[in-house]
C-alpha positions in Angstrom: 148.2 76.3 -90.5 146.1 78.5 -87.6 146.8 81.8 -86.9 146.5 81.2 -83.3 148.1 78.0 -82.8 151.0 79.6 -84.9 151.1 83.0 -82.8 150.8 80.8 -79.3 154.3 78.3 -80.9 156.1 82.1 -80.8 155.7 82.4 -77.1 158.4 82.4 -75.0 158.0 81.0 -71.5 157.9 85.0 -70.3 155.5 85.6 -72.9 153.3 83.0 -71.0 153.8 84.4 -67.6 152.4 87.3 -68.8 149.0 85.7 -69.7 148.5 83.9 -66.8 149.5 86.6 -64.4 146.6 87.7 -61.5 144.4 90.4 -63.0 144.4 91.7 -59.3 147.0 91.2 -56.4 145.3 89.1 -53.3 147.2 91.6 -51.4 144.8 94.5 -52.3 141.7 92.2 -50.8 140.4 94.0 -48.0 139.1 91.8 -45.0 138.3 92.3 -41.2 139.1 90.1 -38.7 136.9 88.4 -36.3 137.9 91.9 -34.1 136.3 93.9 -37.2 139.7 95.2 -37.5 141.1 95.6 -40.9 143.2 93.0 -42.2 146.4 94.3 -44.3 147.4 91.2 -46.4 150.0 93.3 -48.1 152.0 92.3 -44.2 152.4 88.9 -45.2 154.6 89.4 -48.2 157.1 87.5 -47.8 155.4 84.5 -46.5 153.1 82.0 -47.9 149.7 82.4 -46.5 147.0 79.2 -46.1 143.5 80.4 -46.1 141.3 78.2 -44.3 137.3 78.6 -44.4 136.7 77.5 -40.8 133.4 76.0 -38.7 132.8 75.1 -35.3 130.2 72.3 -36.3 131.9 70.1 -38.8 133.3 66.7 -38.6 136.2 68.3 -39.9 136.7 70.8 -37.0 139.2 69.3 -35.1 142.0 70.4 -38.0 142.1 73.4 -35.7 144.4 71.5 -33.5 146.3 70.6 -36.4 146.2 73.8 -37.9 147.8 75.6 -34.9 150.5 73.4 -35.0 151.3 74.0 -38.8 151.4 77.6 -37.8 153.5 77.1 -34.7 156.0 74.8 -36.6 156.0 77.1 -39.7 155.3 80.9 -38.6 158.7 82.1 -40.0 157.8 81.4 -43.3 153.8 80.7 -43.3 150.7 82.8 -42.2 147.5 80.6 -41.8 144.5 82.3 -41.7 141.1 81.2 -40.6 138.3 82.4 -42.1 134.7 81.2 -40.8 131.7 80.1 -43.3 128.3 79.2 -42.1 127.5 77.4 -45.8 127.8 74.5 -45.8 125.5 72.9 -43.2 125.3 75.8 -41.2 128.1 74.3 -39.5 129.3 77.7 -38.1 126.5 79.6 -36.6 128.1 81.5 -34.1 128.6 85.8 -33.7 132.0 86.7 -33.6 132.6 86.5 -30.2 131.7 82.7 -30.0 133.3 81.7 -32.7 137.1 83.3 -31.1 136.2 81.3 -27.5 135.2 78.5 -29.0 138.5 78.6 -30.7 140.2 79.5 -28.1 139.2 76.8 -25.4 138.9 73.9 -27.4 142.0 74.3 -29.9 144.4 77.2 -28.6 143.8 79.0 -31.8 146.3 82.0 -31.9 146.5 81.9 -35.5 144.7 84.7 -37.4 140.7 84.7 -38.1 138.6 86.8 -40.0 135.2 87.8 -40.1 132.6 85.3 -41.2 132.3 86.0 -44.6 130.4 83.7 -47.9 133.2 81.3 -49.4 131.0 80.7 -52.9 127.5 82.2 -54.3 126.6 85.9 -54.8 127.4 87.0 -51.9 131.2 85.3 -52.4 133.8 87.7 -50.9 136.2 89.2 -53.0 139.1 86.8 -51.5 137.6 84.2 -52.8 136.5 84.8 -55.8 140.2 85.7 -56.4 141.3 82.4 -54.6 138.6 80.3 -56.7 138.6 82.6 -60.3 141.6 81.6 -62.4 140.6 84.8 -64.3 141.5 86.9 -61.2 144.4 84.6 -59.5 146.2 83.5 -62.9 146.4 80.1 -62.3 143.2 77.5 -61.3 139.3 78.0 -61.0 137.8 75.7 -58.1 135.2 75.7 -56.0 134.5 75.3 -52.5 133.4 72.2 -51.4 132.8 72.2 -47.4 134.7 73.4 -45.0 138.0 73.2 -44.1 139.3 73.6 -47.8 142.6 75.0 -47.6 144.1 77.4 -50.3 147.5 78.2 -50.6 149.3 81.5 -51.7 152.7 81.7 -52.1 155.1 84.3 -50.3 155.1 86.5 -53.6 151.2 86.5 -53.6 150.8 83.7 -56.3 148.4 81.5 -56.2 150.0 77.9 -55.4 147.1 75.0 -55.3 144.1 74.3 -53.3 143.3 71.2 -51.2 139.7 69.6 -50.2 138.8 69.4 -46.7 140.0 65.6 -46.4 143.3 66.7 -47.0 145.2 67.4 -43.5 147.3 70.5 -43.0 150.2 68.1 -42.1 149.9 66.5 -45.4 152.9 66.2 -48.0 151.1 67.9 -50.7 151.0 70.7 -48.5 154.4 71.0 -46.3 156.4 70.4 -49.5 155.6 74.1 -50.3 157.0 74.9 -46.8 160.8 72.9 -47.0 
């Protein structure tokens, strides 16, 4: 018989968690806002946290409106966070400042948004490459697709699931997390 397979048969279910914990916690991520203050994800403990990689340009843009609401409807128990991404179609091509009116007027955004930051690539931010590295987050690899991919973290700072852009923040696969 294997070795391995034998060993791995041994395993208790802790012994298991222990493998597939995060080699780094997404609370130690440092990330401005869209201020250029410091973002302390370490806060949100305690809360499930959707990341969002956000653009002004996209045919998926107005999700904002939808967004707000899921953070209205869920802020006792769920931080969403917007974060802009100008790759994929240099659909968000605004400074800082445009981006948070544009937000503002046309959705109401009140929700948090960070600097604009790379979602994928070499210059990929260090959030995620620990929400897309199953290495880092213990759980999935994925990649980004286009914007308005939604990643969710749950309110012990474990990585839950991602969803593609088609996927509504309203949608089942997403709210049963928030019950």
């Amino acid at each position: 018989m294997n070795p391995i397979k034998t060993f791995i048969s041994t395993l208790s279910a802790t012994d298991n968690d222990v493998i597939n914990k995060p080699s780094k916690s997404i609370y130690d991520i440092e990330i401005n806002s869209l201020q250029g203050r410091a973002i302390d994800l370490a806060e949100f403990k305690g809360k499930k946290i959707l990341f969002v990689n956000v653009a002004s340009k996209c045919g998926f843009t107005p999700q904002y409106k939808e967004l707000q609401k899921l953070h209205e409807t869920f802020k006792n128990d769920l931080v969403v966070i917007g974060v802009p991404c100008n790759q994929f179609g240099k659909q968000e091509p605004g400074n800082s400042e445009e981006i948070q009116e544009f937000c503002e007027i046309n959705y109401g955004v009140s929700f948090l948004i960070t600097e604009k930051i790379d979602v994928k690539g070499p210059n990929q931010h260090p959030l995620y490459e620990w929400l897309t590295t199953k290495a880092i987050n213990g759980r999935q690899n994925s990649s980004v697709k286009w914007n308005f991919q939604k990643y969710l973290v749950d309110e012990n700072g474990e990585f839950l699931d991602f969803y593609y852009s088609i996927t509504k923040p309203f949608n089942s696969r997403i709210t049963k997390h928030l019950d």
